[in-house]
LOKE-405539 format. One line per 4 residues: for each residue x, y, z of N, C-alpha, C, O, CB. Coordinates in steps of 0.1 Angstrom, whole numbers, plus 2048, in hexadecimal, padded with zeros to 3 digits. Glycine has a CB too. Layout:
BEGIN
X Y Z X Y Z X Y Z X Y Z X Y Z  ...
This chain:
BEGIN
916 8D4 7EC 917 8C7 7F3 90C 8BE 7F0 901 8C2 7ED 918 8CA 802  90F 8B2 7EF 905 8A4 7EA 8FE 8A5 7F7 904 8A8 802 90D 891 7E6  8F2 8A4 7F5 8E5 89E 7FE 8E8 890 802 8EF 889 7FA 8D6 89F 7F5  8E5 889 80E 8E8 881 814 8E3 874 808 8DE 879 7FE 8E3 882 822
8E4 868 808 8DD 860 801 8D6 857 811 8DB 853 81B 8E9 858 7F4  8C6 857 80A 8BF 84E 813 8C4 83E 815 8C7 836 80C 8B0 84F 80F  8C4 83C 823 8C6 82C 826 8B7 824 825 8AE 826 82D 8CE 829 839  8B6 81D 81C 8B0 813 816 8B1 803 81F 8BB 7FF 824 8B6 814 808
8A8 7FE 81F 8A9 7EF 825 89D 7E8 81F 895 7EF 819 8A7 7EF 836  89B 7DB 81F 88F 7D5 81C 888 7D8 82C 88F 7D9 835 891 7C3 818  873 7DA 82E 871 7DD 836 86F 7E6 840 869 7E7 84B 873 7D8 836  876 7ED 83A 87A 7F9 842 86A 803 840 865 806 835 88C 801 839
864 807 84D 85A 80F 853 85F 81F 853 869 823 85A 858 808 861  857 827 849 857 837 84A 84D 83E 84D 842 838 84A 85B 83C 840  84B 84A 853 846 851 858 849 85D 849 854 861 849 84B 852 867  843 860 842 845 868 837 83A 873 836 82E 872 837 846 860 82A
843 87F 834 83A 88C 82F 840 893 826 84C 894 827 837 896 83A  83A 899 81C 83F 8A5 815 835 8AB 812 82A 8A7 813 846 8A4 80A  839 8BC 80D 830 8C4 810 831 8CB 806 83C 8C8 7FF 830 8CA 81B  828 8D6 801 82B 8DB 7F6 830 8E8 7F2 82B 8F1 7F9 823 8DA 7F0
839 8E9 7E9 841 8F9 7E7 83E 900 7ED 832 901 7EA 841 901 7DD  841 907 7F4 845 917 7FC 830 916 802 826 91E 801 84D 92C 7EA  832 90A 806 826 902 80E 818 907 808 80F 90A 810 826 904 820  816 909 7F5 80E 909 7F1 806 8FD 7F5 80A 8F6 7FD 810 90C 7E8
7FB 8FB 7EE 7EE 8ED 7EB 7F3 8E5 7E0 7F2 8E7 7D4 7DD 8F3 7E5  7FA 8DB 7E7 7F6 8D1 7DB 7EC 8C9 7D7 7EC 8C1 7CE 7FD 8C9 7DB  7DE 8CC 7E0 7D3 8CA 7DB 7C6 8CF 7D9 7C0 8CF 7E3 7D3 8C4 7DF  7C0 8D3 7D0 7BA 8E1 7CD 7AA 8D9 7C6 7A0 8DF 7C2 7C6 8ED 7BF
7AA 8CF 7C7 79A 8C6 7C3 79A 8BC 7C6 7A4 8B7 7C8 795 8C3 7B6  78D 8B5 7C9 78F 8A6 7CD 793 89B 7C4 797 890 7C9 783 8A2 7D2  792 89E 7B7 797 895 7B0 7A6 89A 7AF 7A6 89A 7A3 790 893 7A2  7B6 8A0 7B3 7C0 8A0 7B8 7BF 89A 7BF 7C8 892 7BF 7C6 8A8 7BA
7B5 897 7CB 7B9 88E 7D5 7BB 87F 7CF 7C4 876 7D0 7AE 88E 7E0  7A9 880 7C6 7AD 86D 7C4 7B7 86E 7B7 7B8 862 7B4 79B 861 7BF  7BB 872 7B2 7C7 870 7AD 7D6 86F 7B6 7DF 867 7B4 7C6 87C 7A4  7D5 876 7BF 7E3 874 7C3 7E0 864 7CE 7E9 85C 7D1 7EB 885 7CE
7D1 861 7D2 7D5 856 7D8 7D5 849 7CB 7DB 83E 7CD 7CB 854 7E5  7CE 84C 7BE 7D5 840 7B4 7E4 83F 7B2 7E8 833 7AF 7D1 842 7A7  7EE 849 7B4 7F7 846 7B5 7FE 83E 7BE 807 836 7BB 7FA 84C 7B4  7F9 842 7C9 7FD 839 7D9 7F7 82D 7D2 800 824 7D1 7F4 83E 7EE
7EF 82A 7CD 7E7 818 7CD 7F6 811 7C6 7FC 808 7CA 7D4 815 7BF  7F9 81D 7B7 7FC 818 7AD 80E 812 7B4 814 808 7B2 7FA 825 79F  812 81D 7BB 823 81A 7C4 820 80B 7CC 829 805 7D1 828 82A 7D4  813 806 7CC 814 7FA 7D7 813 7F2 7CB 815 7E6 7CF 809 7F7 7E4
810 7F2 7BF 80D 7E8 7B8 81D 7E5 7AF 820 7DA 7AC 7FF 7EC 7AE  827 7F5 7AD 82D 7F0 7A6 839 7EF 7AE 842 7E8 7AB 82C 7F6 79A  837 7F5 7B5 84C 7F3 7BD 844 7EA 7CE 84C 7E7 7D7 859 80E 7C4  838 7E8 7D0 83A 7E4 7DD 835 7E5 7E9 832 7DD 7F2 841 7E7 7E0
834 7F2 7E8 833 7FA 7F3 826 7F8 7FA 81B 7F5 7F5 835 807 7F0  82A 7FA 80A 81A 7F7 811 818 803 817 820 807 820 819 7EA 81D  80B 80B 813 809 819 81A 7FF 811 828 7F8 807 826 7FE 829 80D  802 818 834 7F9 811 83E 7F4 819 843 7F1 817 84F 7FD 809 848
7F2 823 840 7EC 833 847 7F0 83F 838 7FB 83E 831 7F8 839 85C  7E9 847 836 7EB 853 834 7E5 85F 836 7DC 85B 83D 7ED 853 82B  7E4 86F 835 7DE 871 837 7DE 882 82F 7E9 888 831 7DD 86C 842  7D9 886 82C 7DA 890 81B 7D4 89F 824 7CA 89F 82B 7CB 889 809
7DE 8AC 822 7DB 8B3 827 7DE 8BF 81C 7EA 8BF 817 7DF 8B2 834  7D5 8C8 819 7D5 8D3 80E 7E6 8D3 80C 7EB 8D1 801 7CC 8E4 814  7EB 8D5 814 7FA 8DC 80E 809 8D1 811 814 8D6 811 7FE 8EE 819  806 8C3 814 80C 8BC 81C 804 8AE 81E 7F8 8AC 821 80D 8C4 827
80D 8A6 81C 808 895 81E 810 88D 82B 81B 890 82F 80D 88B 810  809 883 831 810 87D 838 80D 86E 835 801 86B 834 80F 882 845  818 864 835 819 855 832 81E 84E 83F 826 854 846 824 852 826  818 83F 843 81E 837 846 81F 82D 83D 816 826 838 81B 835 850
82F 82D 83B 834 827 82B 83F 81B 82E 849 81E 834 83E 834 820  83B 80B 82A 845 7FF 82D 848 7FC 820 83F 7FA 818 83F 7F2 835  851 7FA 81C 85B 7F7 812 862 7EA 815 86E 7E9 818 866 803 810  859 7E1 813 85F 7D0 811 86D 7D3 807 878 7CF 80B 851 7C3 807
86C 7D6 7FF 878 7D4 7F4 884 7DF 7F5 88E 7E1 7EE 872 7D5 7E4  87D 7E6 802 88B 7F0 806 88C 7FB 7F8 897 7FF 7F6 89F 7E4 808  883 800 7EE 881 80B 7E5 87C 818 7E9 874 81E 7E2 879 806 7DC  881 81F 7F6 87B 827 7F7 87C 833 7ED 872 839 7EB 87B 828 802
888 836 7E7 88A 841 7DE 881 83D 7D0 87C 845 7C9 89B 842 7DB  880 830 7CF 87B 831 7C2 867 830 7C5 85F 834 7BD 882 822 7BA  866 82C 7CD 856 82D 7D5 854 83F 7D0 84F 845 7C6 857 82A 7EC  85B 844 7DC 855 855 7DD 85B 860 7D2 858 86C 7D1 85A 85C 7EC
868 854 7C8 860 85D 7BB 858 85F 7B0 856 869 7A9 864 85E 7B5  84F 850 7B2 846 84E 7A9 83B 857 7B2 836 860 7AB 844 83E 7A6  838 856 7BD 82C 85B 7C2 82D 86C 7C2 823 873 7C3 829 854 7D2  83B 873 7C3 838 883 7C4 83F 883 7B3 83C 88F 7AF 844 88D 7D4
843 87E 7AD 849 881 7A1 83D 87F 792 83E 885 787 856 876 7A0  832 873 797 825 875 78F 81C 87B 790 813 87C 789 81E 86D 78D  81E 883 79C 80E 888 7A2 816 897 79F 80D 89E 79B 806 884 7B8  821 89E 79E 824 8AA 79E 821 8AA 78D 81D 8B5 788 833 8AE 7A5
823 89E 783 822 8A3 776 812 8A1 774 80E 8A9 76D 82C 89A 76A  80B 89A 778 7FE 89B 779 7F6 8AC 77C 7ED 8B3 777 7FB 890 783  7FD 8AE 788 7F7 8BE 791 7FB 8C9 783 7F3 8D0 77E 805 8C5 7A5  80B 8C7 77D 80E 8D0 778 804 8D3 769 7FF 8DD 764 81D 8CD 778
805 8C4 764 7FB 8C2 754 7F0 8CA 754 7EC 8D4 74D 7F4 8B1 751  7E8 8C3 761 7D9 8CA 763 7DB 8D9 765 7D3 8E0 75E 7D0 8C4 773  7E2 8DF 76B 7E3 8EE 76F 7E6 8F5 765 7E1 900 765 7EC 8F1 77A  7F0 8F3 758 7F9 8F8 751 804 8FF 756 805 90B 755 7F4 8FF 74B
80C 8F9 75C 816 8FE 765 825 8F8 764 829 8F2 75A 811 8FC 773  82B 8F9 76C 83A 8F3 76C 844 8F4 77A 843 8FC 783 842 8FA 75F  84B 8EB 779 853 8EE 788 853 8E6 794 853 8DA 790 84E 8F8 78E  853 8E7 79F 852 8DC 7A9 847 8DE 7AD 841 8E8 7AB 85B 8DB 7B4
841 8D5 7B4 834 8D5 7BD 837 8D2 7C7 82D 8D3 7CF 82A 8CD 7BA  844 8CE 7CD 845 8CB 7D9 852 8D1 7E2 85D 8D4 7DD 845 8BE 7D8  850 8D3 7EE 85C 8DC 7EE 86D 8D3 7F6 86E 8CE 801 856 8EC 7FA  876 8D3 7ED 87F 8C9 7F0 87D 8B9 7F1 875 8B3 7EA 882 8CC 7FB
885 8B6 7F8 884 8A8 7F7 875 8A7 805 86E 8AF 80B 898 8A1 7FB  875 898 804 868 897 80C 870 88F 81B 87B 88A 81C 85A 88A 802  868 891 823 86F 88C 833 869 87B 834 85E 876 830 868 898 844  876 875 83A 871 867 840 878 864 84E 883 85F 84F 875 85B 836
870 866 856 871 85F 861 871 850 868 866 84A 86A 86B 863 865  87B 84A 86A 877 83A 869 87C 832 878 884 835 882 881 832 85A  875 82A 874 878 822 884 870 826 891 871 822 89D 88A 825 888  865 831 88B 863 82F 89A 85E 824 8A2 85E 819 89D 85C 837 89E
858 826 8B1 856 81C 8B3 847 816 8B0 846 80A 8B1 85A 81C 8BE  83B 81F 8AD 82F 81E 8A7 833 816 897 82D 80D 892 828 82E 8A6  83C 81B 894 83D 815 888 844 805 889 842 7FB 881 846 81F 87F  84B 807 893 84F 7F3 894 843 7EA 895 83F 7E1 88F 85A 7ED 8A3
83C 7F1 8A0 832 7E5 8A1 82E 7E1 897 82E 7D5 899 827 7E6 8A6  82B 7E3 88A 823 7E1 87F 829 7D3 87B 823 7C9 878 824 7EC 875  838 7D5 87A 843 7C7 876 83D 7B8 87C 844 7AE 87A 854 7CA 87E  834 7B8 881 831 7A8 884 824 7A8 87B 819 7AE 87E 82F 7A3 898
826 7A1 871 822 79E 86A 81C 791 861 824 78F 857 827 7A2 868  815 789 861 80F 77B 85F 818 779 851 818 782 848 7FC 779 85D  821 76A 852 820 763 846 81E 75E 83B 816 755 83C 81F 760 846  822 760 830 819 757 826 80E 74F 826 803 751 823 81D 751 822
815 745 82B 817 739 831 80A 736 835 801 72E 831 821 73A 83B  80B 740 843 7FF 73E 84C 7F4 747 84A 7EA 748 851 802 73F 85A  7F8 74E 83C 7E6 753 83B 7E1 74A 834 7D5 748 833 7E1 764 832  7EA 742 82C 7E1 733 822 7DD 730 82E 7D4 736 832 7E9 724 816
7E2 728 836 7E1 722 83D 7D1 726 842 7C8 71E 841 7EC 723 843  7D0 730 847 7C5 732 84D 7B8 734 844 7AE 72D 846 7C7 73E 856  7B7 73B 83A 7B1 738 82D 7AD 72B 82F 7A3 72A 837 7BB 739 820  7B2 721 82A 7AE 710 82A 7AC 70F 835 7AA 703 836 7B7 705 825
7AB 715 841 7A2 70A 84B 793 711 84B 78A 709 84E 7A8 70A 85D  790 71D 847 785 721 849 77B 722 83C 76F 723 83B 787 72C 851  788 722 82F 77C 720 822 781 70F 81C 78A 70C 814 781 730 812  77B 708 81F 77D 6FC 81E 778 6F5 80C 77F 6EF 805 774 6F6 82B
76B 6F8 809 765 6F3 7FF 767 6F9 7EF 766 6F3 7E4 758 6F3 803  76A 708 7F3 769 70C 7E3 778 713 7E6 77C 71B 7EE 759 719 7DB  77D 70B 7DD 78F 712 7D7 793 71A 7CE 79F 71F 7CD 799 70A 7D1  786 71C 7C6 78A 72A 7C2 78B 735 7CA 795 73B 7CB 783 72F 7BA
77E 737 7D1 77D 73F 7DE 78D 743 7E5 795 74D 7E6 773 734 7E8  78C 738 7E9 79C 735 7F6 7A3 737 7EB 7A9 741 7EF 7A0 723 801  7A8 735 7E1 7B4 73D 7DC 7B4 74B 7DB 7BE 752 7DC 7B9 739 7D0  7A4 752 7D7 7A5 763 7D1 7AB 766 7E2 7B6 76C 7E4 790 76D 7CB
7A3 75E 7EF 7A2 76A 7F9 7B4 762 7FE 7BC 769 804 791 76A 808  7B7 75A 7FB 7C9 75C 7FE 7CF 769 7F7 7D6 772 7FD 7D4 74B 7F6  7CE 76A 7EC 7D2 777 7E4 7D2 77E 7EB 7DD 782 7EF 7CB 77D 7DA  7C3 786 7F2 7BB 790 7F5 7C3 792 800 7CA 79D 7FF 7AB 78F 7F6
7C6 789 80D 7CA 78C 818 7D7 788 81B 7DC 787 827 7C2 789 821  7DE 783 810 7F0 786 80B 7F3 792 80D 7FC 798 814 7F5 785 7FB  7E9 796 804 7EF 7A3 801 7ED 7B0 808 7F2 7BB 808 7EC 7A6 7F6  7E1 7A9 811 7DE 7B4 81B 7E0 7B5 829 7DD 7BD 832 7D2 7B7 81A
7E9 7A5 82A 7EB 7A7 838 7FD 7A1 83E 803 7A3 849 7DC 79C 840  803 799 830 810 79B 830 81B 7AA 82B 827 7AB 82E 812 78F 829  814 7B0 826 81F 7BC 81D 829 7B3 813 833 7B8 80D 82C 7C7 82B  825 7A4 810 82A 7A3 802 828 7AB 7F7 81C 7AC 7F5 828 799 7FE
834 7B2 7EC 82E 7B8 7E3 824 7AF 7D7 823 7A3 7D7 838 7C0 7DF  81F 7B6 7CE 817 7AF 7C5 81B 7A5 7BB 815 79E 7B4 811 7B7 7C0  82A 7A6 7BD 834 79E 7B8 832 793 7B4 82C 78D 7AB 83C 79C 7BE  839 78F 7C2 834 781 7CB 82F 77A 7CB 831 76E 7C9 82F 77F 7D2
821 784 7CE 812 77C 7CF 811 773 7C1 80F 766 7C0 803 788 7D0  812 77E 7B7 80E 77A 7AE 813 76A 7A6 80D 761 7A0 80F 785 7A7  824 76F 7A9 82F 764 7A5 825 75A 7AB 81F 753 7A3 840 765 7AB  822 756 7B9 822 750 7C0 812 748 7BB 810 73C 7BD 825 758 7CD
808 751 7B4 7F9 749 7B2 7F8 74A 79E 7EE 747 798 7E8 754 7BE  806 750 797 806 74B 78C 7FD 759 785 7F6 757 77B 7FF 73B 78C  7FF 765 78B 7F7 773 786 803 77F 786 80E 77E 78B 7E8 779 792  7FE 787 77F 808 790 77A 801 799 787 7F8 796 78E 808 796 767
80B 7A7 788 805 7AE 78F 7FA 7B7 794 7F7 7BB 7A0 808 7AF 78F  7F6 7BA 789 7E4 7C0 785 7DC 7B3 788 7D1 7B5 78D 7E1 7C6 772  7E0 7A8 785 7D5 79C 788 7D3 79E 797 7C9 7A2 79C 7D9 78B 785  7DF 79C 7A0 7E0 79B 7B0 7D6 7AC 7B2 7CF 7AE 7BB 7F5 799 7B9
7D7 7B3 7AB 7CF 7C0 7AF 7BD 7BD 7AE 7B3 7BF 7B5 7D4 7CF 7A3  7BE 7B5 7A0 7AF 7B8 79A 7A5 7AC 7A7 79A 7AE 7AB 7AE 7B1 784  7B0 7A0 7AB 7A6 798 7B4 7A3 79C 7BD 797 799 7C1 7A9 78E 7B9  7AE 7A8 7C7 7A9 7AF 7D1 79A 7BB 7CD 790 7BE 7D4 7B6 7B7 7D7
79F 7C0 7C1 791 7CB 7C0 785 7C1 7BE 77A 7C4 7C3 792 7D7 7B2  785 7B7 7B8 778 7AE 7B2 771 7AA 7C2 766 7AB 7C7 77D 79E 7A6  780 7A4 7C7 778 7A1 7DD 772 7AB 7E0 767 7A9 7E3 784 79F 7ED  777 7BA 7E1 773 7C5 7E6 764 7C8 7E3 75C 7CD 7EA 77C 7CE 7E1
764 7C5 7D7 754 7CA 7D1 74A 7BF 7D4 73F 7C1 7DB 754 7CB 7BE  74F 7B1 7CF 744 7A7 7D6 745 7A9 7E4 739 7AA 7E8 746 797 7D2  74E 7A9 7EF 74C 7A8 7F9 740 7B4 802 73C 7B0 80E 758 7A8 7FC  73C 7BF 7FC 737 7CC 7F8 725 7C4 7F8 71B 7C9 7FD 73F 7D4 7E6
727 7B9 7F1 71A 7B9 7EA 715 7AB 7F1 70A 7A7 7F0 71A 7B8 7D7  722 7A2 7FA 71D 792 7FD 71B 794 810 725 793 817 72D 782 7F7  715 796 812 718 793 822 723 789 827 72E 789 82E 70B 78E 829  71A 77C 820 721 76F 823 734 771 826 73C 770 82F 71D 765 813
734 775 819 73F 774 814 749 780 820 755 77E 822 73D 778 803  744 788 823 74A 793 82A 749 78C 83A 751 790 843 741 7A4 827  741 785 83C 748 779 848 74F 773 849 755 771 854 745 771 84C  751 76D 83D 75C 764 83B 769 76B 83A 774 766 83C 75A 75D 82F
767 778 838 777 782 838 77B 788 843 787 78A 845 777 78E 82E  770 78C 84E 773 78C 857 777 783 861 781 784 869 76E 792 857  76E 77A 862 778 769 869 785 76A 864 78F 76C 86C 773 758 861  787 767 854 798 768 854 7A4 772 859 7B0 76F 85A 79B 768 847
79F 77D 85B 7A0 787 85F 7A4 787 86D 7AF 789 871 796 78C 85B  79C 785 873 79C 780 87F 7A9 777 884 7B2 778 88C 791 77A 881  7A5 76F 87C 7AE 760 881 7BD 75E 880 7C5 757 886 7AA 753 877  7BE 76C 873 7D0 773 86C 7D6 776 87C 7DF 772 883 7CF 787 85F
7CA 783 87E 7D4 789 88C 7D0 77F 896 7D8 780 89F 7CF 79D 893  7C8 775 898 7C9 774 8A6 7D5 76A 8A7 7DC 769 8B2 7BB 76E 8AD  7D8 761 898 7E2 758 89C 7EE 760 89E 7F6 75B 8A6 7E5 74D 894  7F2 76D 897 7FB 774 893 801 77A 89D 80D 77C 89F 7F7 77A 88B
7F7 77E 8A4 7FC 783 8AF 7F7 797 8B1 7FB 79F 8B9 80F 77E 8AD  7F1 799 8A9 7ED 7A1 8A5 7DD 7A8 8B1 7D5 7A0 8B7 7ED 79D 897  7DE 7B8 8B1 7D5 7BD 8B5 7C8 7C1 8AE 7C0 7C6 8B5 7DA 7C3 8B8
């Protein structure tokens, strides 16, 4: 008998776990860990996806997983379908790494809250009232908090400021590092920051 086929939507909020074969370790060093979370980075850069929690356990993962573009089949095959040929390469091995299909739980109600979500619109918006003088500036941090506080994918963004999708990635890591090193500057992100949820409506 055919396995059900998953209902897909744009937006749609999951609760996701899978675990590994006959509940071996799918993680056995710390570099498997940061490898399997480059893949989570790499699923938001190329299909979308917004991870808003996860949390990595020796034999078993758990996701809170939003799928603006409604891809969830194609999301969680890239993320258990690269990291099992990665586990398998390094080990010399073959076979599944995971056992069955993976579980998604959706809709709860922890998971709706998340759905109110700021604007495009109004994160420029807020951007330009508080970085007024330098426009380079106020365009990197529109990028930066597009992307980190609407769940547009990197698409978008990018269509939207004239960058491919590794560019919309590289402006957030370049903020990440200066912000690391500027005080100034990490005021200024937290004001905007601030100003997203308080108009937003956010906690």
């Amino acid at each position: 008998m055919a396995r059900p086929l998953r209902i897909t939507y744009p937006g749609a909020f999951d609760h996701i776990t899978s675990c590994g074969n006959e509940r071996q370790a799918i993680y056995k060093s710390r570099a498997d860990r940061l490898t399997f979370l480059a893949y989570l980075e790499s699923a938001t850069e190329r299909y979308g996806a917004v991870i808003h929690c996860y949390c990595l356990v020796v034999n078993h993962y758990h996701l809170l997983l939003e799928t603006p573009l409604g891809n969830l089949p194609q999301v969680m095959r890239h993320i258990n379908g690269a990291y099992t040929t990665y586990f398998n390469i390094k080990r010399d091995r073959s076979g599944h790494l995971f056992q069955g299909r993976y579980k998604a739980i959706r809709d709860l109600p922890a998971l709706k809250a998340l759905q109110d979500k700021p604007q495009v619109s109004h994160i420029e918006a807020m951007v330009d009232r508080i970085v007024e003088k330098d426009a380079k500036l106020a365009r990197n941090l529109k990028i930066y908090f597009i992307r980190k506080c609407s769940g547009a994918p990197l698409k978008a963004i990018g269509e939207r400021y004239g960058l491919g999708e590794s560019g919309v990635s590289q402006v957030g890591r370049r903020l990440d590092k200066r912000k690391a090193e500027d005080a100034a500057l990490r005021l200024v992100m937290a004001k905007i920051e601030r100003a997203i949820k308080k108009s937003s409506g956010s906690t």
